[in-house]
C-alpha positions in Angstrom: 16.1 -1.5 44.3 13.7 -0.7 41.8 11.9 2.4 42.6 9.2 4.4 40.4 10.5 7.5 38.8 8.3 10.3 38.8 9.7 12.1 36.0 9.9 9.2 33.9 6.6 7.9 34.6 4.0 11.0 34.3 2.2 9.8 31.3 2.0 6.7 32.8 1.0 7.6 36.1 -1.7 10.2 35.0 -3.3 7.5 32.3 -3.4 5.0 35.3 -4.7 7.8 38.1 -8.0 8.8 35.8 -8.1 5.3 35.0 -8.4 4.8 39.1 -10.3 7.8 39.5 -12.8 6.5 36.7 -13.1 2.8 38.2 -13.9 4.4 41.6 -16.5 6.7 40.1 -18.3 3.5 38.6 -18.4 1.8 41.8 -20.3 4.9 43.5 -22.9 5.3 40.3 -23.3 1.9 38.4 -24.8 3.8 35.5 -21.5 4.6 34.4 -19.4 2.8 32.5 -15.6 2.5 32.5 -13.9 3.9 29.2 -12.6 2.1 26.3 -8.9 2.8 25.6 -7.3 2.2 22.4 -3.4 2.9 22.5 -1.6 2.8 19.6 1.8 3.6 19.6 3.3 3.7 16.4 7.7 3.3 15.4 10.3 5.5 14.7 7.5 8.5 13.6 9.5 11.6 13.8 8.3 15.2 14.9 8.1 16.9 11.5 6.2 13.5 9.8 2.9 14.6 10.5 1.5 17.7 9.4 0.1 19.4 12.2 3.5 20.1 13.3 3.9 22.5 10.7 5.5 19.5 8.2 3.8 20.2 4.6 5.4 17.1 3.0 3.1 14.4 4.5 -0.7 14.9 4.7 -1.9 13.6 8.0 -5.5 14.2 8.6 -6.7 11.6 10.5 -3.6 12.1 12.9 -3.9 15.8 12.5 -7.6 15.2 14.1 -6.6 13.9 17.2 -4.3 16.6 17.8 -7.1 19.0 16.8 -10.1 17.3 19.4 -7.7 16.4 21.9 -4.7 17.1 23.9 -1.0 17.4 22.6 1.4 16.4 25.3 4.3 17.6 23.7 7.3 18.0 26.9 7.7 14.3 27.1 10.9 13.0 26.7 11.8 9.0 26.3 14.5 6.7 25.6 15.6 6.9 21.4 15.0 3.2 20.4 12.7 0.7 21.0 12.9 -1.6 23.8 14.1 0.7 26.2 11.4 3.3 25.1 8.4 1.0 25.4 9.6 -1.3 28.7 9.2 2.5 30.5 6.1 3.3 28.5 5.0 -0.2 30.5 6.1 0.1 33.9 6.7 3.9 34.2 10.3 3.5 35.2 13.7 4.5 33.7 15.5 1.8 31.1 18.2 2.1 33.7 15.6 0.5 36.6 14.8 -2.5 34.2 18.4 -3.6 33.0 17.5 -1.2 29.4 19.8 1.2 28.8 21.9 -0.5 26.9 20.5 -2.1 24.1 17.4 -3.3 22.3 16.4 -6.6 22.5 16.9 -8.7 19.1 15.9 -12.3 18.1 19.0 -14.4 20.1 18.5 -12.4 23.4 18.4 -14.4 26.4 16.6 -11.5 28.4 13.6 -9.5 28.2 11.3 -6.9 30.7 11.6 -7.9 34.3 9.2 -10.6 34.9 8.8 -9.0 38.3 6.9 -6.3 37.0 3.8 -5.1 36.8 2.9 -4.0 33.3 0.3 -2.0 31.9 -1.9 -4.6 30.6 -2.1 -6.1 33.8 -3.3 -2.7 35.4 -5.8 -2.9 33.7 -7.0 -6.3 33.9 -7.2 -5.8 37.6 -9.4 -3.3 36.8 -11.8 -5.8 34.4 -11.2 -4.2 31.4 -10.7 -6.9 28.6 -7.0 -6.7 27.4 -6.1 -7.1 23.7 -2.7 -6.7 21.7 -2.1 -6.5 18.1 1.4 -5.4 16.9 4.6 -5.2 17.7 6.2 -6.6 21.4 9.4 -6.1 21.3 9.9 -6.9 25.4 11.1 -10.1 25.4 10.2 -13.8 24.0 12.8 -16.2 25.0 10.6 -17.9 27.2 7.1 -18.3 27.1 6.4 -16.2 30.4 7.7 -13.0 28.6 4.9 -13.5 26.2 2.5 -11.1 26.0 0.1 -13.7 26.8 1.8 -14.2 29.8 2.2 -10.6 30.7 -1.5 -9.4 30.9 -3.0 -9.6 27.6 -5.8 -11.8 26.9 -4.8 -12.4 23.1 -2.4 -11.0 21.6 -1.5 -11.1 17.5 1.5 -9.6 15.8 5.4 -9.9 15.8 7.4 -10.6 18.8 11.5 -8.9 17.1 11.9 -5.6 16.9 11.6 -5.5 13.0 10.4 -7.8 10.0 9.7 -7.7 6.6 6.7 -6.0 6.0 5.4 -8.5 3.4 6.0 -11.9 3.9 6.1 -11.5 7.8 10.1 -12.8 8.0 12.7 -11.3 10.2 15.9 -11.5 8.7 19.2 -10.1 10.7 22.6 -10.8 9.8 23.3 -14.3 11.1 19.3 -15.5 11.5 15.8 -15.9 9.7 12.6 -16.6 10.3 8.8 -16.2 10.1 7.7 -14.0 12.9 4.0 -13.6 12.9 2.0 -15.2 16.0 -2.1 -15.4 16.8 -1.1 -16.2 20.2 1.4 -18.9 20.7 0.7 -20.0 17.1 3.0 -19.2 14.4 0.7 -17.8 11.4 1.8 -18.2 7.6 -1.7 -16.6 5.9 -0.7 -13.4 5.5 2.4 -13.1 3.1 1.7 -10.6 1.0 -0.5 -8.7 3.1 1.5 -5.1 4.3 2.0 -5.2 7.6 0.4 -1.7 8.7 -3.0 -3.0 6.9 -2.8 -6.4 8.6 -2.6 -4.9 12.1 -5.5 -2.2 11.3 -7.3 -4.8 10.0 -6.9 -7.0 13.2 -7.7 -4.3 15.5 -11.1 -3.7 14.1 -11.7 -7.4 14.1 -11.2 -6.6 17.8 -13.3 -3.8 18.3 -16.3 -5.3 15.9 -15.9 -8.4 17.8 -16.1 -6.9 21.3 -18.9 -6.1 24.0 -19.2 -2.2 24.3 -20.7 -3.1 27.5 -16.8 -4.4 29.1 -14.3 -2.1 29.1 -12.0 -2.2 26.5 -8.1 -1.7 26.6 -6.4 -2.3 23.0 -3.0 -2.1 22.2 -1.6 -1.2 19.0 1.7 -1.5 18.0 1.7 -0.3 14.8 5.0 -1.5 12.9 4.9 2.1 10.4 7.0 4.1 9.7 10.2 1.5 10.9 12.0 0.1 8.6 11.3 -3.1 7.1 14.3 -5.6 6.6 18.1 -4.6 5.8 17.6 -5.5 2.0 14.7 -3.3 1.3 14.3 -1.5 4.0 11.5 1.3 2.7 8.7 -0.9 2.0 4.7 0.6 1.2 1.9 -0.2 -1.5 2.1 1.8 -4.5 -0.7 3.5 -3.7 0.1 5.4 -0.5 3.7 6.6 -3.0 1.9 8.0 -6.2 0.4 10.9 -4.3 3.3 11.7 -3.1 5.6 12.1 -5.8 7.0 8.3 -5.3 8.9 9.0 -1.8 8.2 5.5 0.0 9.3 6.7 3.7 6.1 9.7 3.2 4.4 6.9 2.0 4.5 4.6 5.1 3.1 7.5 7.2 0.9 8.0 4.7 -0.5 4.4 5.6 -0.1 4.6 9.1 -2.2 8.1 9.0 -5.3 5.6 7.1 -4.8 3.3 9.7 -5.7 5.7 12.2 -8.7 6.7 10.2 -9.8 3.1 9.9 -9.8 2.4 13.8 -11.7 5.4 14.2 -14.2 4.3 11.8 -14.2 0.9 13.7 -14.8 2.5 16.8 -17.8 5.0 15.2 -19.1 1.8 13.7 -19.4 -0.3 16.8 -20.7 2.9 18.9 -17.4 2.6 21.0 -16.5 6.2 19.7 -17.7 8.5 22.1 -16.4 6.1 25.8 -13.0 5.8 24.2 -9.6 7.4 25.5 -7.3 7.8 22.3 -3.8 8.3 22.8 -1.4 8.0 20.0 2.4 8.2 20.3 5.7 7.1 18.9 8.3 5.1 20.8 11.3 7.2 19.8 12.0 9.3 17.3 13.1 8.8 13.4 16.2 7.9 12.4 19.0 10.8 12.8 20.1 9.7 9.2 20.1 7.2 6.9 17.0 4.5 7.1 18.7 2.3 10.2 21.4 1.6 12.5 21.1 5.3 14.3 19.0 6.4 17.6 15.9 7.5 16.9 16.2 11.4 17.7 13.6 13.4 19.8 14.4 16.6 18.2 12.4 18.5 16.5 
C-alpha cells in the first residue's frame, strides 16, 4: 500500500495544513481572503549558488531577499534528481511509494506519477484557488491523462522532458529530437531564440497581470535555470548575465534565474498581489557533484 510518509512529507503537509487552516478561517470571516501562492521551484541550484549562504561568487539579491523577509527551511532533505524529487514534492510521499527510486523519467518512458494520486495542484483547486503552471513537468506525458492539464492545473505552458535546449526549445537525447514547448496541448514554435529562464518569467507575469486578485491564486513555476541545456552545449545564458561575472556561464545562469525572481516580485507589487502572497522558492535537488551532467545532484553543502 501506498501510505503517507511523515518525514518525507513535512513541507508538504505544513504548506497544505495553513492552507486548510486559512480556507477555514475565510469561511468563519468572509472579509478575508485566501492567499496567493506563487511556487517556484527552480533545477539543479546548489547550496553555495546563492549568496546568502555565504557563496561570494554569485550575487543573488533578489533570492537573498526572500531569505532575508522570510523563513529558511534549511533541514529538508529530498531525492538528488528530478523526477523523483518533485513527484514527492507533489504528493508528499517517498519516490519509493510512487515506483521513483530508480530513475528519472526521459522522453521514451512509458510511465509517469501514479495517476491515482492526488497532486498538489488538485489540493488546491478543491480549495477554489485558480491553478496555473509554467515550466518544467517532468512527471510524466505518455498519455494525455499525465498531462498537467489533466492533473489539476487549469493551463499549463512550458516543457514536458526533463531538459531542452534553452534556445530553440528542442530536446535532443542520444537516439531522439524534438521541439518540446506546449501552451497546453499545443505544441508552440514562437519562441526560438528566446532563453528559456526569460520566457517562463515572462509567462508568469502574463499570469499574474492577467489574473483577479480577488480569486486565490496558486502558480507554479518550474523554472528550467541553473540545469543544463542540451548535451552539445550544455552551459547556455545571454551574454549579459556572463560579462559581470568575469565570463563564467554556469554563475551566469543563476545570475538570470536570481532576475527572474526579481521580475515576479515586481509582477506581484505591480498587480497589488504582493502583500496576500505565500512565496516559497526551492530547488529540486542539488547541483551536479561534478562535471555539467550525468551525476546526482548532491544535497551537500
Amino acid at each position: 500500500m501506498n501510505k503517507r510518509n511523515p518525514k518525507i512529507s513535512k513541507v508538504m503537509d505544513t504548506l497544505m495544513l495553513a492552507i486548510c487552516l486559512l480556507a477555514l478561517h475565510v469561511a468563519c470571516a468572509a472579509k478575508i481572503q485566501q492567499p496567493h501562492i506563487v511556487f517556484m521551484i527552480v533545477d539543479d541550484l546548489g547550496w553555495s549558488d546563492v549568496s546568502f549562504h555565504g557563496s561570494k561568487q554569485i550575487p543573488t539579491p533578489n533570492i537573498d531577499a526572500i531569505a532575508r523577509d522570510g523563513i529558511i527551511l534549511n533541514n529538508y532533505y529530498v531525492a538528488p534528481t528530478c523526477s523523483p524529487s518533485r513527484g514527492s514534492l507533489m504528493t508528499g510521499k517517498y519516490p519509493l511509494r510512487l515506483g521513483f527510486q530508480h530513475e528519472v523519467i526521459v522522453a521514451n518512458s512509458p510511465w509517469g506519477l501514479p495517476l491515482e494520486e492526488k497532486i498538489l495542484p488538485q489540493y488546491m483547486k478543491s480549495l477554489n484557488y485558480v491553478t496555473r503552471g509554467v515550466g518544467k513537468w517532468h512527471l510524466g506525458f505518455f498519455k494525455e491523462e499525465y498531462l498537467p492539464m489533466k492533473r489539476g492545473f487549469d493551463s499549463f505552458f512550458g516543457y514536458w522532458n526533463g531538459v531542452e535546449d534553452y534556445f530553440t526549445h528542442f530536446s535532443d537525447t542520444t537516439d531522439m529530437s524534438g521541439l518540446d514547448l506546449h501552451d497546453g496541448y499545443e505544441n508552440i514554435w514562437d519562441f526560438n531564440g528566446t532563453y528559456g529562464t526569460e520566457l517562463f518569467t515572462t509567462k508568469a507575469k502574463e499570469v499574474i497581470y492577467k489574473h483577479n486578485p480577488n480569486k486565490p491564486l496558486f502558480l507554479y513555476i518550474g523554472q528550467q535555470a541553473p540545469h543544463t541545456g542540451n548535451f552539445a552545449k550544455p552551459l547556455q545564458v545571454p551574454d549579459k548575465y556572463v560579462k559581470p561575472l568575469i565570463g563564467i556561464p554556469d554563475e551566469g545562469m543563476v545570475s538570470a534565474l536570481d532576475h527572474s525572481v526579481g521580475e515576479i516580485f515586481d509582477a506581484l507589487e505591480k498587480s497589488k498581489m504582493l502583500d496576500n502572497t505565500i512565496f516559497v522558492f526551492t530547488t529540486d535537488n542539488g547541483g551536479a557533484v561534478e562535471g555539467t551532467d550525468g551525476s546526482f545532484g548532491s544535497n551537500f553543502p
